[in-house]
LOMAR-336712 format. One record per residue (C-alpha): x, y, z; residue in three letters; residue number from 1. Coordinates in steps of 0.02 Angstrom, whole numbers, padded with zeros to 5 digits. Layout:
<nodes>
((X; Y; Z); "ALA"; NUM)
...
</nodes>
This chain:
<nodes>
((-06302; 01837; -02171); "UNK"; 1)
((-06450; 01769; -02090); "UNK"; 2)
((-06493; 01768; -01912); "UNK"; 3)
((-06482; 01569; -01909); "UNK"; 4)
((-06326; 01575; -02032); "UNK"; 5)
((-06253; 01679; -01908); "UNK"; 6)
((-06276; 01585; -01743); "UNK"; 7)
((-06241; 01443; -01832); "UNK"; 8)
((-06054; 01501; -01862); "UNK"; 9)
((-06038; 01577; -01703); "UNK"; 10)
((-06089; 01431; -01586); "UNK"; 11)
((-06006; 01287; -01730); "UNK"; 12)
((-05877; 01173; -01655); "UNK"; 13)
((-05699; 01175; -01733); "UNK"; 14)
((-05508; 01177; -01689); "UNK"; 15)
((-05516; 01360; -01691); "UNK"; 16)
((-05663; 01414; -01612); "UNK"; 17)
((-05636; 01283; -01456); "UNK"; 18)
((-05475; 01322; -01424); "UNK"; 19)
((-05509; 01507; -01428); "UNK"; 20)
((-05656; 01533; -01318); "UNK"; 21)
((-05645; 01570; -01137); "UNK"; 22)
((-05694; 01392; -01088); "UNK"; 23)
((-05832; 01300; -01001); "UNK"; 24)
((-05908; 01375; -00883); "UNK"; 25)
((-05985; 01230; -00744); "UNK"; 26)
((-06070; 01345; -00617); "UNK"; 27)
((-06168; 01422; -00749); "UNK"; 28)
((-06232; 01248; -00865); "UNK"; 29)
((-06402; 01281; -00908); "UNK"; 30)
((-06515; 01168; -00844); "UNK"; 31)
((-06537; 00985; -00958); "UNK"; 32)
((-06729; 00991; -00953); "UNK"; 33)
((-06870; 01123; -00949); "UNK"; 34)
((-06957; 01128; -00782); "UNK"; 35)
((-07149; 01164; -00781); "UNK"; 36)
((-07261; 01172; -00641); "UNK"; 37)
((-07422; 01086; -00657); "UNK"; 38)
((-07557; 00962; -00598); "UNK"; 39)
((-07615; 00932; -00772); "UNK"; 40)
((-07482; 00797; -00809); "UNK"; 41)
((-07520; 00630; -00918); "UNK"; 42)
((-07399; 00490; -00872); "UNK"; 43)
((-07307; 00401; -01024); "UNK"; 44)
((-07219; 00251; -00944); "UNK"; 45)
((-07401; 00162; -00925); "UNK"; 46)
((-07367; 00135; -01111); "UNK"; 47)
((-07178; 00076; -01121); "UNK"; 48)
((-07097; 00092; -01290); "UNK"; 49)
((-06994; -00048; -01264); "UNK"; 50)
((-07010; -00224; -01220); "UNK"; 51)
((-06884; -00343; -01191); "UNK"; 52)
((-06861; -00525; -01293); "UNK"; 53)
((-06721; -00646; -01271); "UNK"; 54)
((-06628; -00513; -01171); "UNK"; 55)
((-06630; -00373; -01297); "UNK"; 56)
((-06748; -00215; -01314); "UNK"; 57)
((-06892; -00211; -01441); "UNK"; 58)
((-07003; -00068; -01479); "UNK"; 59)
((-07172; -00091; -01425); "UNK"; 60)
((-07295; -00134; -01561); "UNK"; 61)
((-07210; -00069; -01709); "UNK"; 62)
((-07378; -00094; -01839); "UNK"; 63)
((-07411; 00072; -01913); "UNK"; 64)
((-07550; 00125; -01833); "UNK"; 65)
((-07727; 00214; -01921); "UNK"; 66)
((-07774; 00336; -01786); "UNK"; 67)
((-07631; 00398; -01664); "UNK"; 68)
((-07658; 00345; -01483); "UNK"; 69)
((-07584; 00385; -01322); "UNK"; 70)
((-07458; 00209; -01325); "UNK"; 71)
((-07400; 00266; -01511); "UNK"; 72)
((-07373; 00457; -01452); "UNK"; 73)
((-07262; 00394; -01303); "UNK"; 74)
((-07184; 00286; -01402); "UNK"; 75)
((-07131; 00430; -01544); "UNK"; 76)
((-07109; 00571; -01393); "UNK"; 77)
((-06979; 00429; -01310); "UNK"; 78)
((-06869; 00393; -01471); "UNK"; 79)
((-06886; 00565; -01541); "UNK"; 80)
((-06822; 00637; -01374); "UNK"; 81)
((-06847; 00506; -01229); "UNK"; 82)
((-06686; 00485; -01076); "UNK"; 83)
((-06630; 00322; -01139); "UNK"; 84)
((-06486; 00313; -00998); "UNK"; 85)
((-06367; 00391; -00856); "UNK"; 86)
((-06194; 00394; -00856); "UNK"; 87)
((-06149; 00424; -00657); "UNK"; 88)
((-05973; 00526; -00630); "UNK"; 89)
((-05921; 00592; -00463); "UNK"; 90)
((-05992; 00636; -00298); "UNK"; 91)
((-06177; 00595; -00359); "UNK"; 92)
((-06185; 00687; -00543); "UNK"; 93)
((-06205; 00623; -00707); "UNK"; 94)
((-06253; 00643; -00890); "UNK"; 95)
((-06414; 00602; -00957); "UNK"; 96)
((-06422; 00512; -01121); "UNK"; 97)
((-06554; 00551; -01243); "UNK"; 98)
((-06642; 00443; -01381); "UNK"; 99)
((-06558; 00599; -01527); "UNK"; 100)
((-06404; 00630; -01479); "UNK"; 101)
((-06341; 00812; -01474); "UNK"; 102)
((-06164; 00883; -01485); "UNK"; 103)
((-06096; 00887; -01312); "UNK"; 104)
((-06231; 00823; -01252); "UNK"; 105)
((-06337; 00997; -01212); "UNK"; 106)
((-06485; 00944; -01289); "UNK"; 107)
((-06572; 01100; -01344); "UNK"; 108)
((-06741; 01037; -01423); "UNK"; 109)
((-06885; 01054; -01330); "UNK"; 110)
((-07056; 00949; -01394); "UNK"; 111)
((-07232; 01027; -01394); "UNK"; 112)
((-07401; 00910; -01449); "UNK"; 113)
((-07537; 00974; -01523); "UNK"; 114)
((-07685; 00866; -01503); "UNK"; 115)
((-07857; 00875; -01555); "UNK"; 116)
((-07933; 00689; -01578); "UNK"; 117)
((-07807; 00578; -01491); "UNK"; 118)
((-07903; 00448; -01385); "UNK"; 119)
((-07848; 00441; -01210); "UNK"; 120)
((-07780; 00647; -01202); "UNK"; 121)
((-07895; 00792; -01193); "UNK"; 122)
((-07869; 00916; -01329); "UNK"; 123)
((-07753; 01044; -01304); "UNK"; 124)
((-07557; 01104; -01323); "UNK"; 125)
((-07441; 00989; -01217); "UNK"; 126)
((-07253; 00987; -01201); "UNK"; 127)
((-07171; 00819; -01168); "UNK"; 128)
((-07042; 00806; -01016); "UNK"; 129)
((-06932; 00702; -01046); "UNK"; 130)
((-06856; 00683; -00891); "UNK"; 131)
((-07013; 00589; -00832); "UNK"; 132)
((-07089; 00528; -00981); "UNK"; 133)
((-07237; 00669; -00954); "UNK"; 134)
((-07351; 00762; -01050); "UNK"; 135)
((-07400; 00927; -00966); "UNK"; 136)
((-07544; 01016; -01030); "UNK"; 137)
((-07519; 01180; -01065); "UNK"; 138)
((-07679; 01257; -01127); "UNK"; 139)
((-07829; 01189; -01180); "UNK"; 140)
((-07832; 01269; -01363); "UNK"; 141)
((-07694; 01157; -01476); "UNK"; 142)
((-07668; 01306; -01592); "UNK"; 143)
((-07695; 01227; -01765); "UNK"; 144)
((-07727; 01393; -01834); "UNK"; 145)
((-07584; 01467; -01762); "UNK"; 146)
((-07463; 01316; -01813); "UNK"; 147)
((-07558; 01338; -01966); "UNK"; 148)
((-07501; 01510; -01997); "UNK"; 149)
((-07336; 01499; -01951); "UNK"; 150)
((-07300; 01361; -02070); "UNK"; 151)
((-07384; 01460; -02220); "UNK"; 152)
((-07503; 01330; -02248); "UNK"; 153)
((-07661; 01331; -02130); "UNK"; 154)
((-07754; 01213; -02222); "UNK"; 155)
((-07617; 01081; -02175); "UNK"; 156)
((-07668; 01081; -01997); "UNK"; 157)
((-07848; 01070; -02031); "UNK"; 158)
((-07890; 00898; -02025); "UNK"; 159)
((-07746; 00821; -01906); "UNK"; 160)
((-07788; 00735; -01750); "UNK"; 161)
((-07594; 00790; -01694); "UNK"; 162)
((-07437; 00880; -01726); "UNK"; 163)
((-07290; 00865; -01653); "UNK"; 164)
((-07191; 01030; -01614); "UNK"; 165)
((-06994; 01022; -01593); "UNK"; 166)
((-06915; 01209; -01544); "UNK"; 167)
((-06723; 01235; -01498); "UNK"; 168)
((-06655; 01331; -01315); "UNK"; 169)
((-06526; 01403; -01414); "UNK"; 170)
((-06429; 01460; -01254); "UNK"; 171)
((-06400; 01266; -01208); "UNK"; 172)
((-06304; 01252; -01383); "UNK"; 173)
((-06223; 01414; -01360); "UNK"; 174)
</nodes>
């Protein structure tokens, strides 16, 4: 059995396996969001991905678009991970809702941009917060080649002007 395979049944949610476990354990939650320390931050809420008309929210400027700007990469960063909403419980806590939902609500994937030519964003390898809507650069080399590699087909990456990277905190799931 594969490594995945093999997570995958241990961590699955059913009858058995819920009742059987030693239970949640609060004090030890992982955290909801990835905290990284930097100055190099590009703010996405300048370019909303919603607007509102007659009372109800529209994406912003749904047109395909030719090249991919900063306004379309906030836009796909918020729906393909964006907070969408709170719900508050007790003395102050709550439970953040995301734009994919996630089984009890741990939200493991993390998302990573690549960008070489977007207009607007240096080039570089960011990872999107999405606790604040943020981009925070991470280095200034996006790492086509490596992405490249690692999907078995370099040539893929040679021309793009971005990629968009999702990876999974398997402990938050676990």
């Amino acid at each position: 059995m594969s490594i995945a395979a093999r997570y995958h049944a241990l961590t699955k949610y059913d009858v058995v396996n819920v009742r059987q476990g030693p239970g949640l354990d609060w004090a030890k939650q992982p955290p909801p969001f990835k905290e990284i320390v930097s100055r190099q931050r590009i703010e996405l809420r300048r370019h909303p991905p919603v607007h509102v008309e007659a009372g109800r929210p529209v994406p912003s400027h749904a047109d395909p678009v030719e090249q991919v700007d900063l306004p379309a990469l906030s836009r796909l960063l918020f729906f393909a991970n964006g907070v969408t909403g709170l719900i508050r419980y007790g003395q102050g806590g709550g439970q953040f809702l995301r734009a994919a939902p996630s089984a009890g609500a741990l939200y493991p994937t993390e998302v990573y941009v690549a960008a070489r030519d977007v207009p607007g964003l240096a080039p570089g390898l960011y990872s999107y917060l999405a606790a604040t809507h943020e981009l925070i650069r991470l280095w200034e080399d996006p790492g086509f080649e490596t992405l490249g590699r690692a999907c078995g087909d370099p040539e893929a990456f040679a021309a793009l002007e971005a990629a968009v990277v999702l990876t999974g905190v398997h402990w938050r799931s676990a």
